[in-house]
C-alpha positions in Angstrom: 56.3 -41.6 -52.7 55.2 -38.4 -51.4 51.4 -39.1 -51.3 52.2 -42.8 -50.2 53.5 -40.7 -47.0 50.3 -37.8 -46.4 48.4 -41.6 -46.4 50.2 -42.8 -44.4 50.5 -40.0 -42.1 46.9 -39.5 -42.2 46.1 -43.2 -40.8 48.9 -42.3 -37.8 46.7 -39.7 -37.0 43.4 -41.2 -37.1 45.0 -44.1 -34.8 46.5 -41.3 -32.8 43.1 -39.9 -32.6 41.3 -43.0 -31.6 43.8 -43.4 -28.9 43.1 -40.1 -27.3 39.9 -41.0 -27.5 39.6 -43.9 -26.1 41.8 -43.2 -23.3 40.1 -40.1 -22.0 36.7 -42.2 -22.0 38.8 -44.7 -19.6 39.8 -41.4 -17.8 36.1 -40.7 -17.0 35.1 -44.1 -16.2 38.0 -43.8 -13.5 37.1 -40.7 -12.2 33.2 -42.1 -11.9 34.2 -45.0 -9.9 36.4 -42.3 -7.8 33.2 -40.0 -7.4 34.3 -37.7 -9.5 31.8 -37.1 -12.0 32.5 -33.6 -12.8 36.1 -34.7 -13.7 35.0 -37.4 -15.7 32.5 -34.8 -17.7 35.6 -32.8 -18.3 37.2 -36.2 -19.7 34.4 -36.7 -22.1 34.4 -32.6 -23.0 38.1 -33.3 -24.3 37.0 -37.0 -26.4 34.2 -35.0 -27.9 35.9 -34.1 -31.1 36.8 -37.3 -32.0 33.4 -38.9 -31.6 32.1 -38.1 -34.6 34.6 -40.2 -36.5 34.4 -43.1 -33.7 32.7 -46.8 -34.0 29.5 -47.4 -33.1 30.9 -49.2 -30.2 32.9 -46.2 -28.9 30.1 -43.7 -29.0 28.0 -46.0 -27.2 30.1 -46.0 -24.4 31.0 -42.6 -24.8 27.0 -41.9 -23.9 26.5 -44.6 -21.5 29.7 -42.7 -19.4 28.3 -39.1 -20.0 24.8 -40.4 -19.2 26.3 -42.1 -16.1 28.6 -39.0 -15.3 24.9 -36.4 -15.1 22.9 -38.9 -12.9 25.8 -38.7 -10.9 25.8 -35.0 -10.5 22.5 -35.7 -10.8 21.9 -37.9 -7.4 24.5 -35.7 -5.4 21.8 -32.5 -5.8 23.8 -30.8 -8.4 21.4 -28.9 -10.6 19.1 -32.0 -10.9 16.8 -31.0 -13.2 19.4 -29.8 -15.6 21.6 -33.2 -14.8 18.6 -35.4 -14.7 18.1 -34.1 -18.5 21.4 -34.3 -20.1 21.7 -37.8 -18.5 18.3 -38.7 -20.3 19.2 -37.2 -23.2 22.3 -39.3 -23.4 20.6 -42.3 -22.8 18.5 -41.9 -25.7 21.5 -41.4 -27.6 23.3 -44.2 -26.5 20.2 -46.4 -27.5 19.7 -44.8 -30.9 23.2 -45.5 -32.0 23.0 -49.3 -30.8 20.0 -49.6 -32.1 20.8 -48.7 -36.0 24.1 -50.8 -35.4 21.6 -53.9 -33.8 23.5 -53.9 -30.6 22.9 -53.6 -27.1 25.5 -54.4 -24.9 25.2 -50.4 -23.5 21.7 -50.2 -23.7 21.1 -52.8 -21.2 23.8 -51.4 -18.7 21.9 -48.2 -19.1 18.2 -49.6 -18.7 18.2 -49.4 -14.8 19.8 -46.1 -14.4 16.9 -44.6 -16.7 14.8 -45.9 -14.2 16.4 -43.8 -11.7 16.5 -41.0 -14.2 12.9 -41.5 -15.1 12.0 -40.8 -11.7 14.4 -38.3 -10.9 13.2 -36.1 -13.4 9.3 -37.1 -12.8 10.2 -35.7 -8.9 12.3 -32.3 -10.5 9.4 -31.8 -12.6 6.4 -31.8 -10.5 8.8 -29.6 -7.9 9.3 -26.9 -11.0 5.4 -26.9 -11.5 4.7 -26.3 -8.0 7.3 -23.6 -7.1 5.5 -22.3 -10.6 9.0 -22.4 -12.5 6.9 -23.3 -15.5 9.5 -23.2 -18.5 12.2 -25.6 -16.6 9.0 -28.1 -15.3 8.2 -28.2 -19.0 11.5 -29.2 -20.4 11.8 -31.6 -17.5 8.3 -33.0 -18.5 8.9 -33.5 -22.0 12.3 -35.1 -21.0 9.9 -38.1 -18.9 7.9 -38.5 -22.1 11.0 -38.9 -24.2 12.3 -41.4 -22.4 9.1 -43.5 -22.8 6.6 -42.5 -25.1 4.0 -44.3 -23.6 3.6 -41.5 -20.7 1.2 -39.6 -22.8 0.2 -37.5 -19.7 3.7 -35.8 -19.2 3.4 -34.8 -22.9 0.1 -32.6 -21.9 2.1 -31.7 -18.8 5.0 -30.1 -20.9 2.5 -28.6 -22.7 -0.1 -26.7 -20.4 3.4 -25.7 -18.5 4.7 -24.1 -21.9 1.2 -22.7 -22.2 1.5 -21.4 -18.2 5.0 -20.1 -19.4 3.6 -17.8 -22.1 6.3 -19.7 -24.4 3.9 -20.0 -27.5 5.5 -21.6 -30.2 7.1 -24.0 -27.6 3.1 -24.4 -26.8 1.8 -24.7 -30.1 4.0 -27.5 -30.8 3.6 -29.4 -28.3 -0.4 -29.1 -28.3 0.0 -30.2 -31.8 1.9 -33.0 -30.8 -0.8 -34.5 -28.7 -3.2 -33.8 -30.9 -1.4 -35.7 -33.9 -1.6 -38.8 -31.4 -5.1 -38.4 -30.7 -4.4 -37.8 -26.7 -7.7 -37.4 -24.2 -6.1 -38.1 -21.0 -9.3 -39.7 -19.8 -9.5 -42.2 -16.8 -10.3 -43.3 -13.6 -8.6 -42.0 -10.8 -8.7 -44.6 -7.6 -8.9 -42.4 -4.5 -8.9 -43.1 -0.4 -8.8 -40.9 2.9 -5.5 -41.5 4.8 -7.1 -41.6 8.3 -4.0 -39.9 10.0 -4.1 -37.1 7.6 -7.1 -36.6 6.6 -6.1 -36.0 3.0 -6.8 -37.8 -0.3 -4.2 -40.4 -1.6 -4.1 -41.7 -5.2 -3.1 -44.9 -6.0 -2.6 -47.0 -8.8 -4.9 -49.3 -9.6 -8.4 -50.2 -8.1 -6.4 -53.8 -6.2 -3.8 -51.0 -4.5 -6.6 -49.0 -3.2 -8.6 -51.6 -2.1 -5.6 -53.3 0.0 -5.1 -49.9 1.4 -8.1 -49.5 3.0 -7.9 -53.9 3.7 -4.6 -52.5 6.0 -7.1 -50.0 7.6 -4.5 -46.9 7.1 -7.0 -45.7 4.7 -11.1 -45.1 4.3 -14.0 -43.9 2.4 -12.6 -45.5 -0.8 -13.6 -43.9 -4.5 -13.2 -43.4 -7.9 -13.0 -40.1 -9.7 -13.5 -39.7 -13.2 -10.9 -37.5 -15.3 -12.7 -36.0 -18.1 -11.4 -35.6 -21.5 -8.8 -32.8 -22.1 -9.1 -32.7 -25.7 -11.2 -29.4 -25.1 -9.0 -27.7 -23.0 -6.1 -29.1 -25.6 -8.2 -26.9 -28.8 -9.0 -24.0 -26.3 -5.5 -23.6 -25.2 -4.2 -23.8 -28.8 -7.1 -21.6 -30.3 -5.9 -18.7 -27.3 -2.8 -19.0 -28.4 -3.6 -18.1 -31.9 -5.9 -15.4 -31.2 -3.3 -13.9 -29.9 -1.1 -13.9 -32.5 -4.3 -12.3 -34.2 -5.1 -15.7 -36.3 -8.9 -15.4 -35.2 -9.3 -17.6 -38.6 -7.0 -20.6 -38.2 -8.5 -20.4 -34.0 -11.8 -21.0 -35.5 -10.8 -23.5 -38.5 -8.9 -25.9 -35.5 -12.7 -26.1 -33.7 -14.2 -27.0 -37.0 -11.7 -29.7 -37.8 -11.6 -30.9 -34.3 -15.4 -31.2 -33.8 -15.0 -33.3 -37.6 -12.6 -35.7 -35.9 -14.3 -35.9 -32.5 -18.0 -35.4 -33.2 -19.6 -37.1 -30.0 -17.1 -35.1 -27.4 -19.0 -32.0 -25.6 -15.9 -30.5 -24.0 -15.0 -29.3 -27.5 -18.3 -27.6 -27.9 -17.4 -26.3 -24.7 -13.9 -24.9 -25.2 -15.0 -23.7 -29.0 -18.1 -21.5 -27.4 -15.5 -20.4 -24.9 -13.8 -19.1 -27.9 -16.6 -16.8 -28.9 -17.2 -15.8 -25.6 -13.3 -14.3 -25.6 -14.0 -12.9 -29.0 -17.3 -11.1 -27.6 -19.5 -13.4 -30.5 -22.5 -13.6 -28.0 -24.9 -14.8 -30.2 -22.3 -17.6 -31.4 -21.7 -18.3 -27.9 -25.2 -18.4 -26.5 -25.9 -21.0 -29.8 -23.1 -23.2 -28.8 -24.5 -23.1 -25.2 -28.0 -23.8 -26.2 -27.2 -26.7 -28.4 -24.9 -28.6 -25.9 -27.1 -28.4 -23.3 -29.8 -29.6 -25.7 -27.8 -32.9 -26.5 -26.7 -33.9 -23.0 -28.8 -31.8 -20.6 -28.3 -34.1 -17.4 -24.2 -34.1 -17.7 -23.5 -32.8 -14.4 -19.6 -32.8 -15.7 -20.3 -30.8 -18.6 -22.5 -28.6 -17.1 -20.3 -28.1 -14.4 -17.6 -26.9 -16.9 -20.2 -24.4 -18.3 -20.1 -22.6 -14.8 -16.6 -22.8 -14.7 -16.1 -21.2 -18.4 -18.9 -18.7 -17.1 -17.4 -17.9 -13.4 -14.2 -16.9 -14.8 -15.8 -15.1 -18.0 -17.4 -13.1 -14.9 -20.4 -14.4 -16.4 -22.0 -14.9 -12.6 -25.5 -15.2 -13.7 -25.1 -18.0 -15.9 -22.5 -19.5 -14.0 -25.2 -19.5 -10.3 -27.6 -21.2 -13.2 -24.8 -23.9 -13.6 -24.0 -24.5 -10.3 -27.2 -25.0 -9.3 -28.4 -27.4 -12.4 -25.1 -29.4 -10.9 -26.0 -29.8 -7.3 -29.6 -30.3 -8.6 -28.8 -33.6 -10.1 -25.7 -34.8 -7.3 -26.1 -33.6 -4.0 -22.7 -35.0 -3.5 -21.1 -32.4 -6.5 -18.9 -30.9 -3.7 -16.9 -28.4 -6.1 -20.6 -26.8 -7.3 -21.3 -26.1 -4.1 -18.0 -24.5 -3.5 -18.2 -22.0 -6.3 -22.1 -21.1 -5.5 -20.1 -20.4 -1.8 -18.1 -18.7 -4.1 -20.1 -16.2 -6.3 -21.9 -15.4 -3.3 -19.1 -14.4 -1.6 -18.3 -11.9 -4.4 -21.7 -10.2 -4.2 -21.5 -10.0 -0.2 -18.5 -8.3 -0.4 -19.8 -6.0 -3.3 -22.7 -5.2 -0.5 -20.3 -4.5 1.9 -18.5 -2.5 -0.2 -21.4 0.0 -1.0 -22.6 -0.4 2.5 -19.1 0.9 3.9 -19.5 4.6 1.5 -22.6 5.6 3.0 -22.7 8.5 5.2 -24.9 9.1 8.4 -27.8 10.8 7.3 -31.5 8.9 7.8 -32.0 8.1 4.4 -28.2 6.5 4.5 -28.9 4.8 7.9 -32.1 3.3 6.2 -30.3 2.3 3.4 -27.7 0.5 5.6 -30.1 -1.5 7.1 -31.6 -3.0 4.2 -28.6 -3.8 2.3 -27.1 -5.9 5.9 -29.9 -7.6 6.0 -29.6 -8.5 2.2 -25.9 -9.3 3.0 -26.5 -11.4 5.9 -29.4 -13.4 3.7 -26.8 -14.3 1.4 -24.2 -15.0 4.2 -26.8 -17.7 5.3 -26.8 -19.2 1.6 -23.1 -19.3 2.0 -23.1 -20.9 5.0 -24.6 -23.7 3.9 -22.8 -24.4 0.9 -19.7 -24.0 2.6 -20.8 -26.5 5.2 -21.8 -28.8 2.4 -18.8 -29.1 1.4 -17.0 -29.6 4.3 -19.2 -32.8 5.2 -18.7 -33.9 1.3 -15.1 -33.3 1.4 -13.3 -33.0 4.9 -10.3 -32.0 3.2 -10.6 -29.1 1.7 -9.0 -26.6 3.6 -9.7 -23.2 1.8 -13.7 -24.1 2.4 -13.0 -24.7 6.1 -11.1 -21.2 6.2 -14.0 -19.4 4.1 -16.8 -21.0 6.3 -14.7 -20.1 9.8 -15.1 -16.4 8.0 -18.5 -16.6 7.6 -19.5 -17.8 10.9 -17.6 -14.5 12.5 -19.3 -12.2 9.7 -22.7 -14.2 11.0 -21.5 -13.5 14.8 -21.3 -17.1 15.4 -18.3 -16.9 17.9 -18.8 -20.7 18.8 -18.9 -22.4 15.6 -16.3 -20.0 14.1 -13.8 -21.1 17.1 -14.4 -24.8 16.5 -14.1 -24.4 13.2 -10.5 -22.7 13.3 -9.5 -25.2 15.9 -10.0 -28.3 12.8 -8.0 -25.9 10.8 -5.1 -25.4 13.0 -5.4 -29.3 13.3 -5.6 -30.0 9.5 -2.5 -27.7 9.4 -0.4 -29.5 11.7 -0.6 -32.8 10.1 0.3 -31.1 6.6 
């Protein structure tokens, strides 16, 4: 009789239970449609318990609510990257659990909010990356790719802004990630000049581009090629475990990555990058040597060998670069920018020797010669700078360097002119 009655007993409570439940998930869905979703989240806090032990159909819409109750919050501009998150997150609950029971009844309520979500957290993300709050754009990047897989590209961004974060395991993981599903990130990028702005506009496909410059808002249509980022993938792993002093396993992910990928240069590139940092010259200078030797006219590739070169302060190598780039495309605006560049850093060494020297004759004399050395190179700068400018009227930072120049070059007129595009460029930012 007795254990007829803890039976008995036990099923009031369960029922007791699943009413609680059930009414503090009506509780929330009344404070929602009150706009109240902080209440309604406090609702939910108290059904949480419970859930556990509840059907499938009562979690479901336990995380359809919750979901619902954070893109509130969400939308009203209450910690939306955090809200924007947890409202994902419960999304992808919600359709896990219907899944496994082979329902859907929540799942298609939810599918337009994670729309709204998708892009919420695509806009909190990008935000994070720019105001370089690296570790909360990562979370919120991985959040867009877990929402649909098929955004491969906001994978590599969580990653590189894990890697920009210093958080290394986070890093390692995720650069594993991609490289498990075999990720490049290579494609066409379809690009026009808005004619008010004067700055570059991505679009979709080659058809949205086109019928943007068709309703003559945009001009000087283009297509830019992203390269592969497999490279930059390895290096950023391999950096990450020379570091952690695993010089070894760095060198081993090269090897089986070149196995894999045997006809990709940027992971010759990254890997002699590698032995650069770890002061191999001879290895590096090999690696060099042999991926020029295989695709000696790839003004892409050799353009990344001046970039791995410029900022190993290798400027020698990097000017040879350069120059091989704007050799074979006189339209290779960013070579010409970085020649303007390295020239730049050995005027301003000139100037800064020229600045120590006394008064005597012998320091006058040596004056003298090293002006006239700097102003040579000034020229040279000049007309990369201006190179670029015609190549790519955008691109404010050469405008601003070349304005410098023509001042340094006491060329009050052009320098004036030149400001007076900046100030204009400026204004319609």
């Amino acid at each position: 009789m007795k254990s007829n009655y803890v039976v008995l007993a036990s099923a009031l409570l369960i029922s007791i239970g699943t009413f609680a439940q059930k009414e503090q998930i009506k509780a929330a869905e009344k404070a929602l449609k009150s706009g109240s979703p902080s209440v309604a989240l406090t609702s939910l806090k108290e059904a949480e318990p419970l859930i556990t032990s509840a059907t499938p159909d009562e979690k479901a819409q336990y995380y359809y609510v919750k979901g619902n109750a954070h893109l509130e919050l969400a939308n009203k501009n209450v910690e939306s990257g955090k809200n924007y998150t947890d409202a994902a997150n419960a999304y992808v609950t919600l359709m896990d659990i219907e899944k496994q029971a082979g329902k859907s009844k929540y799942s298609k309520l939810a599918e337009i909010n994670q729309l709204t979500v998708l892009s919420g957290l695509k806009n909190a993300a990008f935000d994070d990356y720019k105001k370089e709050k690296y570790k909360e754009a990562s979370d919120l990047f991985y959040s867009v790719y877990t929402l649909d897989k098929t955004n491969t590209d906001f994978l590599y961004n969580a990653s590189n802004s894990a890697y920009k974060a210093e958080l290394n395991d986070k890093a390692v993981t995720l650069l594993k990630e991609l490289i498990a599903i075999n990720y490049t990130g290579e494609r066409t990028d379809y690009v026009a000049l808005d004619k008010l702005t004067k700055q570059k506009e991505y679009f979709d496909s080659e058809k949205s581009r086109d019928e943007g410059v068709k309703s003559n808002k945009y001009e000087q249509p283009s297509e830019e090629k992203v390269i592969s980022k497999r490279g930059e993938i390895y290096k950023q792993l391999a950096g990450i475990l020379v570091k952690q002093g695993k010089m070894e396993e760095a060198k081993t992910a090269f090897t089986e990555a070149k196995a894999a990928n045997p006809n990709d240069p940027y992971l010759a590139l990254s890997e002699a990058n590698l032995y650069y940092q770890a002061n191999d010259m001879a290895t590096y200078q090999k690696l060099i040597t042999a991926i020029l030797e295989k695709d000696p006219n790839n003004k892409d590739l050799i353009y990344n060998l001046g970039v791995v070169s410029y900022n190993n302060k290798d400027y020698d190598n990097a000017l040879k670069f350069y120059t091989r780039v704007t050799e074979i495309d006189q339209s290779y605006s960013n070579a010409f920018f970085y020649l303007a560049a390295i020239n730049i850093d050995k005027a301003t060494a000139i100037l800064d020797t020229m600045s120590k020297l006394g008064t005597s004759a012998a320091d006058n004399k040596k004056y003298d010669t090293l002006k006239k050395q700097r102003d040579e190179l000034l020229v040279v700068i000049k007309g990369n700078l201006e190179k670029v400018v015609a190549l790519d009227d955008a691109n404010i930072d050469a405008k601003i360097s070349l304005a410098s120049v023509y001042n340094a070059l006491e060329m009050p007129a052009e320098a004036k002119a030149m400001k007076e595009k900046i100030k204009a460029q400026e204004a319609k930012q």
